[in-house]
N, CA, C and O of each residue as an XYZ file, in Angstrom:
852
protein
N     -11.809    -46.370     22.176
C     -10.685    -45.428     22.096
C      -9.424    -46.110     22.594
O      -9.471    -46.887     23.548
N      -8.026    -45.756     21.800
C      -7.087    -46.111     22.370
C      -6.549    -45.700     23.362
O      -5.864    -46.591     23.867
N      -6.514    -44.730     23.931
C      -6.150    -44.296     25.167
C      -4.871    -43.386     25.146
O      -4.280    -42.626     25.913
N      -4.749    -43.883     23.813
C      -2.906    -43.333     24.016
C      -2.986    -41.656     23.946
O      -4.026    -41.026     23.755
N      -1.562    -41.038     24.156
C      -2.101    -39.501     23.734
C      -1.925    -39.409     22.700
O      -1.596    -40.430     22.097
N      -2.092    -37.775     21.754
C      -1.770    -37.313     20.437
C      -0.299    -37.054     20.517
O       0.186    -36.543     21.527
N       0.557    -37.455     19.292
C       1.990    -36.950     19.495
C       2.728    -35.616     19.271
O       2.772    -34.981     18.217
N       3.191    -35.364     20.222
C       3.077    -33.990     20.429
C       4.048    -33.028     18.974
O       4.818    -33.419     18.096
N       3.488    -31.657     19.353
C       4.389    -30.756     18.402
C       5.509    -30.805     18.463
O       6.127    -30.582     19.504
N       6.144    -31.168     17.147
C       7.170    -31.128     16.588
C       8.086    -29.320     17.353
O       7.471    -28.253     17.331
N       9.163    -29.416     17.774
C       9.605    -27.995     17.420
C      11.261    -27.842     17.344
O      12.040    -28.718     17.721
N      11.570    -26.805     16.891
C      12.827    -26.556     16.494
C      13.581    -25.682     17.408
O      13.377    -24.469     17.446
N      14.406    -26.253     18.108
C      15.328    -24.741     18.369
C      14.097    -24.028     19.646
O      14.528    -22.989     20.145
N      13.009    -24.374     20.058
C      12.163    -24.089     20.651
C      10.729    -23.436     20.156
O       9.727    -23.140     20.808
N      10.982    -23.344     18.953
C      10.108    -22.767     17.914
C       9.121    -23.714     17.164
O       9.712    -24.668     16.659
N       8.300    -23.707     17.037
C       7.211    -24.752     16.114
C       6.972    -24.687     14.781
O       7.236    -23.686     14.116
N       6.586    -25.483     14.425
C       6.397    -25.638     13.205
C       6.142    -24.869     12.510
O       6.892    -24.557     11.584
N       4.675    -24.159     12.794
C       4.152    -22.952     12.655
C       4.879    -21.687     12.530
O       4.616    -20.836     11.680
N       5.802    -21.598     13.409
C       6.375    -20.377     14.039
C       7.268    -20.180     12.838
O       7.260    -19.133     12.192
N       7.987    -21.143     12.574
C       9.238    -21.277     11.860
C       8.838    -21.201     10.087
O       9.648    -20.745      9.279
N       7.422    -21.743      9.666
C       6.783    -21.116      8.497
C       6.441    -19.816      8.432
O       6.638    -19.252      7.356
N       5.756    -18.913      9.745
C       5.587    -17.799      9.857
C       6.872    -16.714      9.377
O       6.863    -15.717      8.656
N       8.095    -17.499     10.232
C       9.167    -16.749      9.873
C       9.939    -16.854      8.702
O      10.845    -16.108      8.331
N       9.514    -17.793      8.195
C       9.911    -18.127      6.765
C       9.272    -17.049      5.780
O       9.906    -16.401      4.947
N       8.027    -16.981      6.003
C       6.841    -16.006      5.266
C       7.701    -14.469      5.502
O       8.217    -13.877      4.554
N       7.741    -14.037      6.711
C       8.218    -13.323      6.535
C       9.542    -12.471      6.007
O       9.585    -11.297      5.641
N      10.769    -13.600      6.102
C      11.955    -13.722      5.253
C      11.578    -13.577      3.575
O      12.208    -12.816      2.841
N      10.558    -14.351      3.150
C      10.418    -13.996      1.878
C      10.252    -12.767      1.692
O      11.106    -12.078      1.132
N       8.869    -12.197      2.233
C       8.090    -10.639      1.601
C       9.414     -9.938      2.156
O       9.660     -8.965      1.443
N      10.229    -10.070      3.041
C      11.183     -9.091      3.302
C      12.629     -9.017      1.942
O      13.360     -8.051      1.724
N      12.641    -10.230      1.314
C      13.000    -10.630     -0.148
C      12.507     -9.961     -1.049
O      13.167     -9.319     -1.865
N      11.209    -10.034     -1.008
C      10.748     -9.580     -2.215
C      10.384     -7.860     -2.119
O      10.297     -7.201     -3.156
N      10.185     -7.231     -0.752
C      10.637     -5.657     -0.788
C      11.614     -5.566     -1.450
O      11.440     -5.269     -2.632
N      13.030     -5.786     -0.951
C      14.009     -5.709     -1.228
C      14.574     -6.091     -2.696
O      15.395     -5.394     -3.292
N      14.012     -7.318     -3.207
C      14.663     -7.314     -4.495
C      13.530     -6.598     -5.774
O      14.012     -6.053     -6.767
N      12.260     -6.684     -5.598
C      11.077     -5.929     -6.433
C      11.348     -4.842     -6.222
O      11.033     -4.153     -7.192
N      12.066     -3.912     -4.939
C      11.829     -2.405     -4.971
C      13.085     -1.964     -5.070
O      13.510     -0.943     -4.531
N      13.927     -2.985     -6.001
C      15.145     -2.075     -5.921
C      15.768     -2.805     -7.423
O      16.271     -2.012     -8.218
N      15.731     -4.571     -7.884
C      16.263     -4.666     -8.886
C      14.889     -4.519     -9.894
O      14.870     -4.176    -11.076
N      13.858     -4.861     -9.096
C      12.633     -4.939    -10.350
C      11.915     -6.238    -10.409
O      12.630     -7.229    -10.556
N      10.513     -6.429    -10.312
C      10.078     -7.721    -10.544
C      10.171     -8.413    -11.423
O      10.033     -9.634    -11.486
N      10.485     -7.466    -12.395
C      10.524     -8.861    -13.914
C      12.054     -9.158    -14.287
O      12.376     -9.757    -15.313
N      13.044     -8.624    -13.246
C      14.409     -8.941    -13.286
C      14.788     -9.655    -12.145
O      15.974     -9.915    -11.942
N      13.520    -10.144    -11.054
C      14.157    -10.671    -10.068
C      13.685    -12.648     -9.923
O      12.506    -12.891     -9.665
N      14.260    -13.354    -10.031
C      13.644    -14.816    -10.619
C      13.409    -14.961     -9.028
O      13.759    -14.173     -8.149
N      12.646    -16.314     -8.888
C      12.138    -17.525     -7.390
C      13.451    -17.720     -7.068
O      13.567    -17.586     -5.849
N      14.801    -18.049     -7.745
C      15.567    -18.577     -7.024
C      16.574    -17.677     -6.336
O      17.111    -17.969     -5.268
N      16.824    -16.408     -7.113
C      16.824    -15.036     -6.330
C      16.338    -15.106     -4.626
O      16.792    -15.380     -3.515
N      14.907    -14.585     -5.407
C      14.596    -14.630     -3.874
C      14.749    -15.583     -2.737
O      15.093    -15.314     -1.586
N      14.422    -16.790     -3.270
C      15.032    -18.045     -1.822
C      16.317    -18.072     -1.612
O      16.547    -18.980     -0.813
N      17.496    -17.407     -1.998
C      18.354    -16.892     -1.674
C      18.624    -16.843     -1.021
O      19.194    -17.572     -0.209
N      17.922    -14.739     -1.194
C      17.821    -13.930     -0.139
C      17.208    -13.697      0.924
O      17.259    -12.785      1.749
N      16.230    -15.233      0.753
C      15.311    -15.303      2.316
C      15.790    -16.234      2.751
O      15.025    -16.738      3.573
N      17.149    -17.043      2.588
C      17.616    -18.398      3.156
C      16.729    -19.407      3.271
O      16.712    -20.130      4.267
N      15.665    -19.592      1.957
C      14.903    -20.668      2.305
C      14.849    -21.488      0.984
O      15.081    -21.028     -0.134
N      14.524    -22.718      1.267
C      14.212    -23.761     -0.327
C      13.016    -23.016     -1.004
O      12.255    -22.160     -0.553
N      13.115    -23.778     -2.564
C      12.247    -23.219     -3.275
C      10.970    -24.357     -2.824
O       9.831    -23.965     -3.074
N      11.092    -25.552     -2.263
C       9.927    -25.867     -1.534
C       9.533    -24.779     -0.392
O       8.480    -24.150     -0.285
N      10.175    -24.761      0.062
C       9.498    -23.564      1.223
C       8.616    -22.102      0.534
O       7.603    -21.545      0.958
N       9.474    -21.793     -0.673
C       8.592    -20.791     -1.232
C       7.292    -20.986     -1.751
O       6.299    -20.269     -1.625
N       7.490    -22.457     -2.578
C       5.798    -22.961     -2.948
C       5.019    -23.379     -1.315
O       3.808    -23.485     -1.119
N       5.700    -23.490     -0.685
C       4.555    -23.526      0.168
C       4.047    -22.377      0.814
O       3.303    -22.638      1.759
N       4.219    -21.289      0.598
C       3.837    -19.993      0.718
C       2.906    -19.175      0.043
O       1.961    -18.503      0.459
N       3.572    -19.454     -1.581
C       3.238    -18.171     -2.322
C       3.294    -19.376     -4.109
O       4.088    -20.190     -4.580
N       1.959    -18.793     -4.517
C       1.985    -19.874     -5.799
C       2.780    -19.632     -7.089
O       2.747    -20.191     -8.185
N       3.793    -18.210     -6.404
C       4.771    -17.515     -7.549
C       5.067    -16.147     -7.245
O       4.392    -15.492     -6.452
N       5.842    -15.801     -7.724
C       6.147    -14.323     -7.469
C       5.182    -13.208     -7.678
O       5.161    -12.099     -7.144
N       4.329    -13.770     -8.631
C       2.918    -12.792     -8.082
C       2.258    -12.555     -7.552
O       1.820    -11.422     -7.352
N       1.823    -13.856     -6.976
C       1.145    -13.737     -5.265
C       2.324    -13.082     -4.570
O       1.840    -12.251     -3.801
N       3.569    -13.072     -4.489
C       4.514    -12.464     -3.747
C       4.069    -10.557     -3.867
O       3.685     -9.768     -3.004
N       4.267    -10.441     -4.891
C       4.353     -8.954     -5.267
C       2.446     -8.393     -5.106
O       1.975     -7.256     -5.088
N       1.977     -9.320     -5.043
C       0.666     -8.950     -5.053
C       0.265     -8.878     -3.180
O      -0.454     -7.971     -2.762
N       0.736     -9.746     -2.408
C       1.226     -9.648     -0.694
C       1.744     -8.482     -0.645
O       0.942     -7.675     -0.176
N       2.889     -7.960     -0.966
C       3.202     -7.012     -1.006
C       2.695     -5.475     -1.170
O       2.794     -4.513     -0.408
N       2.153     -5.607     -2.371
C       1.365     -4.483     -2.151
C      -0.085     -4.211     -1.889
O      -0.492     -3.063     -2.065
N      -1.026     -5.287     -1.429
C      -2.083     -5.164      0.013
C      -1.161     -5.104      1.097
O      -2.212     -5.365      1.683
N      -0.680     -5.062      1.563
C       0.239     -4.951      2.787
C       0.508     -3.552      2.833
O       0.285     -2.881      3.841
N       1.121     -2.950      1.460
C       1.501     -1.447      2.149
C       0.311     -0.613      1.527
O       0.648      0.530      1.216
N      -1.153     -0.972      1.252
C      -1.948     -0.350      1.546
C      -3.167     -0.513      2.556
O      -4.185      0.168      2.682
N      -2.633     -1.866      3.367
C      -3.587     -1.886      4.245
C      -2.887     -1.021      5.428
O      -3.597     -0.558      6.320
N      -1.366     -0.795      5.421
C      -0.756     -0.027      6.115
C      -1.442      1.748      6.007
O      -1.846      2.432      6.948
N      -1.384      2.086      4.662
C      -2.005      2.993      4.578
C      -2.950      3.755      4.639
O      -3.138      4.972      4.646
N      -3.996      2.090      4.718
C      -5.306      2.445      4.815
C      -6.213      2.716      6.632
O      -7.254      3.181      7.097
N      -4.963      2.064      7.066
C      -4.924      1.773      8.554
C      -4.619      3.558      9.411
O      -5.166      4.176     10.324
N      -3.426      3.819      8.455
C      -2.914      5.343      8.849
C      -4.014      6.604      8.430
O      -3.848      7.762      8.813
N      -4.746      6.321      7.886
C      -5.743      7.036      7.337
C      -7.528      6.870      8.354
O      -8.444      7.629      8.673
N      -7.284      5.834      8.470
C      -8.158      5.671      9.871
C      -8.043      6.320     10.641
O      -8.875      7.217     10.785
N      -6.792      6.173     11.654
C      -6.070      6.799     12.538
C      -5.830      8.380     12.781
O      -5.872      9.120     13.764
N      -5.613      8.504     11.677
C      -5.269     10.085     11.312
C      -7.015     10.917     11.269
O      -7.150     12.120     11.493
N      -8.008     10.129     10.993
C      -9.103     10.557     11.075
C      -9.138     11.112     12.542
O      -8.977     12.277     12.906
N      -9.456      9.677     13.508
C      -9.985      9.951     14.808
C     -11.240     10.669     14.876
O     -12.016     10.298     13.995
N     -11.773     11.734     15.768
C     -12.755     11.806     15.593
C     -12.999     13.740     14.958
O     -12.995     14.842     15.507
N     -13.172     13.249     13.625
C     -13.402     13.856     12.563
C     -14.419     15.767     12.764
O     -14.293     16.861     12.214
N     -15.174     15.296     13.658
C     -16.305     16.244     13.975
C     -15.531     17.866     14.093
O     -14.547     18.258     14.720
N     -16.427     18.495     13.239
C     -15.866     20.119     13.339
C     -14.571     20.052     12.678
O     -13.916     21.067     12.914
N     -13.932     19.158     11.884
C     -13.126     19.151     10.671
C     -13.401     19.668      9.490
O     -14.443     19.156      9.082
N     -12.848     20.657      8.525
C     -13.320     21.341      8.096
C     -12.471     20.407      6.592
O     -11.667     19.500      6.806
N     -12.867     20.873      5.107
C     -12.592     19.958      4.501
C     -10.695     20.268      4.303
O     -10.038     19.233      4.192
N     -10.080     21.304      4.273
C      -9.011     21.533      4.593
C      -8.014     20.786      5.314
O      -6.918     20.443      4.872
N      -8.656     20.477      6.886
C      -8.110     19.994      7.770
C      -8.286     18.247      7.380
O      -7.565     17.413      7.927
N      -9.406     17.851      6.308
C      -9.754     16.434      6.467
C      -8.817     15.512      5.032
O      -8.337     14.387      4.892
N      -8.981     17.236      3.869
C      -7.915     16.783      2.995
C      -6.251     16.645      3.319
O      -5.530     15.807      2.777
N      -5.802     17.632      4.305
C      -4.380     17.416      4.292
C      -4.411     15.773      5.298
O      -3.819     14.741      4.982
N      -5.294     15.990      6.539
C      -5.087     14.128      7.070
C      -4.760     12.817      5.820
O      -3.821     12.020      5.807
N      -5.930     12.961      4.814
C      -5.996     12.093      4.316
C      -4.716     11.961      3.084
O      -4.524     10.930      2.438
N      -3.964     13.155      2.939
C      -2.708     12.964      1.914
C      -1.578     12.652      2.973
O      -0.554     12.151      2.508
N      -1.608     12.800      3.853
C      -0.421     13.220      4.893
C      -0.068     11.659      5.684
O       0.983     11.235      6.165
N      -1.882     10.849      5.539
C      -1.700      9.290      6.015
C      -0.797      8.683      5.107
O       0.340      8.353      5.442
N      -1.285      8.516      3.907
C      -1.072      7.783      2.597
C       0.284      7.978      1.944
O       0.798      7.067      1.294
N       1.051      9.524      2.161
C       1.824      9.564      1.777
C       3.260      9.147      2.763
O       4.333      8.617      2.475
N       2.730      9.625      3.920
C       4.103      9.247      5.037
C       4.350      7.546      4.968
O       5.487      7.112      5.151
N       2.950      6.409      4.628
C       3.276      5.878      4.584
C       3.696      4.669      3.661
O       4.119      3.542      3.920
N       3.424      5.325      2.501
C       4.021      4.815      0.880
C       5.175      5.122      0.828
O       5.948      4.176      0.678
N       5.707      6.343      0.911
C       6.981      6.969      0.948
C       7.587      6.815      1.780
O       8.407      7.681      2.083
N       7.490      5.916      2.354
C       8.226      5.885      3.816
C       9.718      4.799      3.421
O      10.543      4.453      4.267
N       9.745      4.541      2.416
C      10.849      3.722      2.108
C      10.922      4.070      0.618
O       9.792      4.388      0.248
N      11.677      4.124     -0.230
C      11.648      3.970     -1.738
C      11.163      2.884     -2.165
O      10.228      2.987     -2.960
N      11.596      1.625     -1.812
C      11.498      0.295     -2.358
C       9.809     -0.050     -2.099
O       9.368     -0.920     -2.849
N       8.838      0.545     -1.117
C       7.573      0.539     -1.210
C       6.978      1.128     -2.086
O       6.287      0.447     -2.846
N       7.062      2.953     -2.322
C       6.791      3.449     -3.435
C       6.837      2.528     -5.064
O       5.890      2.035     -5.677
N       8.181      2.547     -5.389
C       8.433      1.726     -6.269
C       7.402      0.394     -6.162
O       6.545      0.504     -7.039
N       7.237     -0.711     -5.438
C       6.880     -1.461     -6.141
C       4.895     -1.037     -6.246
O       4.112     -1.440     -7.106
N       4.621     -0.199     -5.144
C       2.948      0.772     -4.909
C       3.153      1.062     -5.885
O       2.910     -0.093     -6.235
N       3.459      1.662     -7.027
C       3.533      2.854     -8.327
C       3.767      2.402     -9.634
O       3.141      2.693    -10.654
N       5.153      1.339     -9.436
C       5.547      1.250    -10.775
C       5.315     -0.352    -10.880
O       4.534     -0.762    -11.738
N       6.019     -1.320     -9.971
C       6.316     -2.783    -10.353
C       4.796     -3.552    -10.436
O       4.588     -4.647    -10.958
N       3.930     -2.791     -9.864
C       2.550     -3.425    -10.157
C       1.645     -3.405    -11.103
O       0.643     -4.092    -11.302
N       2.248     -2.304    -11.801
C       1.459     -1.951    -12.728
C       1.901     -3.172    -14.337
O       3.039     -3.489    -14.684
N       0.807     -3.528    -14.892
C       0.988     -4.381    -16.424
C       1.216     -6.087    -16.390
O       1.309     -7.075    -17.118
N       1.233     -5.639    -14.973
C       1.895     -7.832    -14.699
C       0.665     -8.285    -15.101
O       0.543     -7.646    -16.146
N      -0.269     -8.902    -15.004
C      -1.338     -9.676    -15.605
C      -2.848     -8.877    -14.629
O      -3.058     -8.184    -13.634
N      -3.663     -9.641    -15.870
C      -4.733     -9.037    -15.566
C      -5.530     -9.056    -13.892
O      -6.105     -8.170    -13.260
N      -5.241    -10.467    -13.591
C      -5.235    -10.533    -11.630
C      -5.293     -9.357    -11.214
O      -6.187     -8.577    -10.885
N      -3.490     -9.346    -11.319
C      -2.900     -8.094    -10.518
C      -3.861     -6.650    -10.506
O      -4.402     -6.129     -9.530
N      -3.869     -6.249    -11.789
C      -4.471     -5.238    -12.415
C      -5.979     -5.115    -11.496
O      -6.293     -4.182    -10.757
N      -6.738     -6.291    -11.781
C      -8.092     -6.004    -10.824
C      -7.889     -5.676     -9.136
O      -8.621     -5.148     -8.298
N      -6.055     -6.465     -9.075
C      -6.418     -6.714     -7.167
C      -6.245     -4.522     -6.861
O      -6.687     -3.776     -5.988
N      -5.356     -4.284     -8.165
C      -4.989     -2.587     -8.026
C      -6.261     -1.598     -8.327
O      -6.592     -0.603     -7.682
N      -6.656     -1.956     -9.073
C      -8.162     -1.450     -9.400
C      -9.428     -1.074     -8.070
O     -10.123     -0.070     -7.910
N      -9.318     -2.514     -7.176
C      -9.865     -2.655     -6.006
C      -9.480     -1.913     -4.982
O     -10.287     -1.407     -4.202
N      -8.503     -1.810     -4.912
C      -7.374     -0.655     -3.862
C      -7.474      1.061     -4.510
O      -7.596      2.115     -3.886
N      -7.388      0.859     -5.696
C      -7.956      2.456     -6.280
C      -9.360      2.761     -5.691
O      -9.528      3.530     -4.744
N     -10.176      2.214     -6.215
C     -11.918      2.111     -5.955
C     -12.037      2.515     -4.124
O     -12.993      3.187     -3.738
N     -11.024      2.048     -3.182
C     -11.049      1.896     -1.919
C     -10.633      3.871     -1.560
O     -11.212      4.683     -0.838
N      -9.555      3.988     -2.346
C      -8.681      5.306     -1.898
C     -10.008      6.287     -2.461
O     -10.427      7.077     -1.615
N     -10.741      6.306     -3.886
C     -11.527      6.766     -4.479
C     -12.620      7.310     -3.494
O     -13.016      8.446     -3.233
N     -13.031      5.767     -2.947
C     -14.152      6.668     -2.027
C     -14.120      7.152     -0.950
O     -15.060      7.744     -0.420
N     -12.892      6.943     -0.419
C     -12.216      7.777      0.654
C     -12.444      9.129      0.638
O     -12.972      9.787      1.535
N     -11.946      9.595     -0.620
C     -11.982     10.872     -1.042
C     -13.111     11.554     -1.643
O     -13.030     12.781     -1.692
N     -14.161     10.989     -2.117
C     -14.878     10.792     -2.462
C     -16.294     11.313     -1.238
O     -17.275     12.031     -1.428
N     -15.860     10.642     -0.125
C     -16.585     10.469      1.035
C     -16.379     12.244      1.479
O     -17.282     13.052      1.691
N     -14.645     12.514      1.530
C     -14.508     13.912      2.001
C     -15.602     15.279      1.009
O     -16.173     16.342      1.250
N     -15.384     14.417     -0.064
C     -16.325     15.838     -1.186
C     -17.574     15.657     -1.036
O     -18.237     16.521     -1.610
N     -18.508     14.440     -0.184
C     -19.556     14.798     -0.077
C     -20.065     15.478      0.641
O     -21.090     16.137      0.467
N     -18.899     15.340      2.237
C     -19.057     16.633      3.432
C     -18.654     17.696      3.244
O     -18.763     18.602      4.071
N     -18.113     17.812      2.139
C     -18.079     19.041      1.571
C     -18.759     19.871      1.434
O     -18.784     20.963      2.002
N     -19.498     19.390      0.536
C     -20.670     19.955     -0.396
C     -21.964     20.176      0.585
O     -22.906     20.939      0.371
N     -21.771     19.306      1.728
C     -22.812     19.312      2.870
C     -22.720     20.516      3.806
O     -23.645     21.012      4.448
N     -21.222     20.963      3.762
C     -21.248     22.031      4.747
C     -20.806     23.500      3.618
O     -20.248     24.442      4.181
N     -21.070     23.615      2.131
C     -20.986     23.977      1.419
C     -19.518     24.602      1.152
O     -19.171     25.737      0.826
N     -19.005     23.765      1.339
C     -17.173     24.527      1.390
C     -17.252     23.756     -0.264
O     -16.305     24.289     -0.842
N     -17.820     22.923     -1.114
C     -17.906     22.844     -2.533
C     -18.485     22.561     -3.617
O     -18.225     21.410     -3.967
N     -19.026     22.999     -4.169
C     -19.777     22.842     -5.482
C     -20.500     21.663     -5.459
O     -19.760     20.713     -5.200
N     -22.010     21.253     -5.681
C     -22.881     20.007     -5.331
C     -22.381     19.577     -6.805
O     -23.063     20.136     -7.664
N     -21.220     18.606     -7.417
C     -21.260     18.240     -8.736
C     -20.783     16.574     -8.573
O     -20.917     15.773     -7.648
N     -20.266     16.489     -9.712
C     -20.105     15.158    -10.056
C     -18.395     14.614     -9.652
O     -17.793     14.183    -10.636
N     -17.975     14.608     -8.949
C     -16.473     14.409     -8.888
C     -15.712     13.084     -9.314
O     -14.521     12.854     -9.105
N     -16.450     12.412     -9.830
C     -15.388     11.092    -10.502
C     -14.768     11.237    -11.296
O     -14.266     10.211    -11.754
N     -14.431     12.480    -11.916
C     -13.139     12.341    -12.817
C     -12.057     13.330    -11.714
O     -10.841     13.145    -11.658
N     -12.432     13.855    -11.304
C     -11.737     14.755    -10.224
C     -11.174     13.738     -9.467
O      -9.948     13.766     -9.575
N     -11.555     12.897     -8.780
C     -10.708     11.779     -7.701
C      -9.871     10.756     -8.681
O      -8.959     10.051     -8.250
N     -10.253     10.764     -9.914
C      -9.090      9.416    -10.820
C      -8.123     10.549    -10.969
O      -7.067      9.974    -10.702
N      -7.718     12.159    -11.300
C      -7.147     13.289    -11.259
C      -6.141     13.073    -10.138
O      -5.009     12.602    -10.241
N      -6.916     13.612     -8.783
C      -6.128     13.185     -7.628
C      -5.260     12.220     -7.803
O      -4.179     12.432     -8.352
N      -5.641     10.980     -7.336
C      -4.956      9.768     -6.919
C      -4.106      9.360     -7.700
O      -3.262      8.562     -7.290
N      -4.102      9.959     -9.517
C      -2.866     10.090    -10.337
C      -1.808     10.662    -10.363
O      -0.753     10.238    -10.835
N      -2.121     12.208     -9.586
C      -1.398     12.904     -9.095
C      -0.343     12.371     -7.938
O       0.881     12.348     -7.805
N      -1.134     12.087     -7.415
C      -0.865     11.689     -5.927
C       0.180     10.666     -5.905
O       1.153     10.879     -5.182
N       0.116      9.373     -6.725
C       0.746      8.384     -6.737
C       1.499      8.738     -7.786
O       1.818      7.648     -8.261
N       2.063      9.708     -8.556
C       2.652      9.927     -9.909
C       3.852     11.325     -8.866
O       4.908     11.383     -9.496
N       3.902     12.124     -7.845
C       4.237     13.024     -7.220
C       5.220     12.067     -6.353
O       6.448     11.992     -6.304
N       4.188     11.370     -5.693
C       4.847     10.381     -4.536
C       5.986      9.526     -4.937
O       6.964      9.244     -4.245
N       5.700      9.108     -6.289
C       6.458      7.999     -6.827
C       8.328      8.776     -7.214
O       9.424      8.318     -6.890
N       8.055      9.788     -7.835
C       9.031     11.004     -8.065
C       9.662     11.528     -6.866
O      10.850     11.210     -6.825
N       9.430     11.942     -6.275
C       9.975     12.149     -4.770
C      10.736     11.078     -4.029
O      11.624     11.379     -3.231
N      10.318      9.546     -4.343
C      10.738      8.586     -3.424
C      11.817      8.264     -4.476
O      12.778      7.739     -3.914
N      12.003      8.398     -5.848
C      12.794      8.191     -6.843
C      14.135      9.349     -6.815
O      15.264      9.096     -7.235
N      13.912     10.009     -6.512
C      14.725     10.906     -6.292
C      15.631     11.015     -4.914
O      16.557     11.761     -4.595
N      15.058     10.107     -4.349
C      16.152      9.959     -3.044
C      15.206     10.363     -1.453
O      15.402     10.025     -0.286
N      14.322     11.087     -2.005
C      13.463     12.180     -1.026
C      14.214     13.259     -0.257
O      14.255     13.330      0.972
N      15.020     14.402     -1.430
C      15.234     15.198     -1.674
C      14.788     16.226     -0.816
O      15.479     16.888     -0.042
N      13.640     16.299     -1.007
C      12.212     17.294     -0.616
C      11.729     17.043      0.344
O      11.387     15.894      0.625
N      11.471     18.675      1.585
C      10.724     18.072      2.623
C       9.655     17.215      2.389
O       9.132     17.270      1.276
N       9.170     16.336      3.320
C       7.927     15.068      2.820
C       6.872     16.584      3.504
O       5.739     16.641      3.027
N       7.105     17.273      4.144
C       5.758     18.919      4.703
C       5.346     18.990      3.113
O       4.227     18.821      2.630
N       6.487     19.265      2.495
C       6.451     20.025      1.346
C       5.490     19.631      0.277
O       4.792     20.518     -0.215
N       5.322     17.852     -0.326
C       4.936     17.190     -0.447
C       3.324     17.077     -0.176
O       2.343     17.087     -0.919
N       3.437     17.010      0.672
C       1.711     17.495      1.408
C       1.147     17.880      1.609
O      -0.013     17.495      1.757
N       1.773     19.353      1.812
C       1.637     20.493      1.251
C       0.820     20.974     -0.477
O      -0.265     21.512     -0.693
N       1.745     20.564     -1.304
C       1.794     20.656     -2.572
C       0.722     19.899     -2.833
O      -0.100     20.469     -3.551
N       0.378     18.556     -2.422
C      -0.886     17.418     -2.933
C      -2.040     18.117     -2.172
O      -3.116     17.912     -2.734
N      -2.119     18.758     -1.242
C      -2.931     19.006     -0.312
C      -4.053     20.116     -0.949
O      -5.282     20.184     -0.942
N      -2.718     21.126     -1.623
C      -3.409     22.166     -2.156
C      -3.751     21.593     -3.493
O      -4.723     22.169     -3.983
N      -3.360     20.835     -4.085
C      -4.145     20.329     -5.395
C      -5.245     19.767     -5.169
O      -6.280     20.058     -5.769
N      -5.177     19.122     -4.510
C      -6.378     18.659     -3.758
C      -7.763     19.214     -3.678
O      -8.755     19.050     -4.389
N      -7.432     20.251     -2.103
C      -8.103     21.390     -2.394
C      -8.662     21.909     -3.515
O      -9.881     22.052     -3.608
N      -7.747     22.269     -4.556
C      -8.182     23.561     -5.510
C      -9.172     22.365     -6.593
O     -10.243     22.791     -7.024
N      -8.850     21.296     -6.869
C     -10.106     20.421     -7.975
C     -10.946     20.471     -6.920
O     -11.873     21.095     -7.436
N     -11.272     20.265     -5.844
C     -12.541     19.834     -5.452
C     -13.512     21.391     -4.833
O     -14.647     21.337     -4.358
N     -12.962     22.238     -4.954
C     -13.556     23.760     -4.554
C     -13.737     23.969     -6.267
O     -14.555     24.866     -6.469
N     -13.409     23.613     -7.044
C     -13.086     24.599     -8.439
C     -14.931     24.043     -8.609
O     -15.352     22.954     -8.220
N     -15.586     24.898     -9.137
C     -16.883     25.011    -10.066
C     -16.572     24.519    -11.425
O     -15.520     24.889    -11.947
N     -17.353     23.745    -12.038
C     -17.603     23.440    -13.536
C     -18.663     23.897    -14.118
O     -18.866     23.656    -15.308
């Protein structure tokens, strides 16, 4: 062995290497909220965004292998947010009646999709048709919300508050609703109490999964 030491970390400004890619990462996706949820992904180019994140377009390839991995970060991000608030909002569930378990579970998802326009928008509309990837990574995130809900209609039916049936066309119903309501509301400025909102999904909700076939 040579004896000598390893040469130490590089850093900037007091910041490391690391640190300063981290914050780079995050300058982008904060780019690409901003320009996907407001000019549009297929109107917003790479050099746009390194722009608006003050960084080289080397810095962006070393991130993201294109603006679809960008927009595709983007939206796992604001549904792991959602999916996180929906946890939370559970807590501990016991002696929840399906009423009390359907409005939690619209009331997570929606406070926090809607919680900005430019999230809605790119959750609803900018993801949808970009290539087939995309399409499966949204598919996977449907399938996730699906049995969420899915999960509530079986304790349902367990504590007989609904009909022992088949509900998979009933939850693709929902979550069309849901994300087709949400998307309108956040398009509109959010106009409308967000109670109101949750209200309104809550009882749709409700009424497909009590209704008999």
């Amino acid at each position: 062995m040579s004896g000598r030491n390893p040469a130490p970390r590089r850093s900037y400004a007091g910041r490391s290497a690391q640190e300063r890619r981290a914050e780079r990462r995050e300058r982008l996706l904060a780019a690409g909220l901003e320009l996907f949820g407001t000019r549009g992904y297929a109107a917003t180019s790479i050099e746009r965004l390194c722009a608006t994140a003050s960084v080289s377009t080397r810095n962006f390839y070393e991130e993201f292998s294109g603006r679809e991995e960008l927009l595709t970060a983007l939206h796992r991000d604001i549904n792991e947010r959602a999916r996180d608030a929906l946890i939370e909002a559970y807590g501990d569930p016991s002696g929840a009646g399906l009423a009390a378990l359907a409005e939690r579970t619209v009331r997570a998802f929606v406070t926090v999709t809607a919680s900005d326009p430019r999230w809605a928008r790119i959750a609803f509309v900018e993801v949808i048709g970009v290539s087939a990837d995309l399409e499966r990574h949204r598919a996977r995130w449907r399938a996730q919300w699906a049995e969420a809900i899915l999960a509530i209609t079986r304790e349902a039916v367990t504590r007989g508050e609904a009909p022992d049936r088949d509900y998979g066309l009933t939850v693709i119903a929902i979550i069309g609703a849901v994300d087709d309501l949400v998307h309108h509301w956040s398009a509109r400025g959010q106009d409308i109490p967000l109670d109101d909102i949750v209200t309104e999904l809550t009882h749709l909700m409700l009424a497909a999964i009590t209704t008999a076939r």
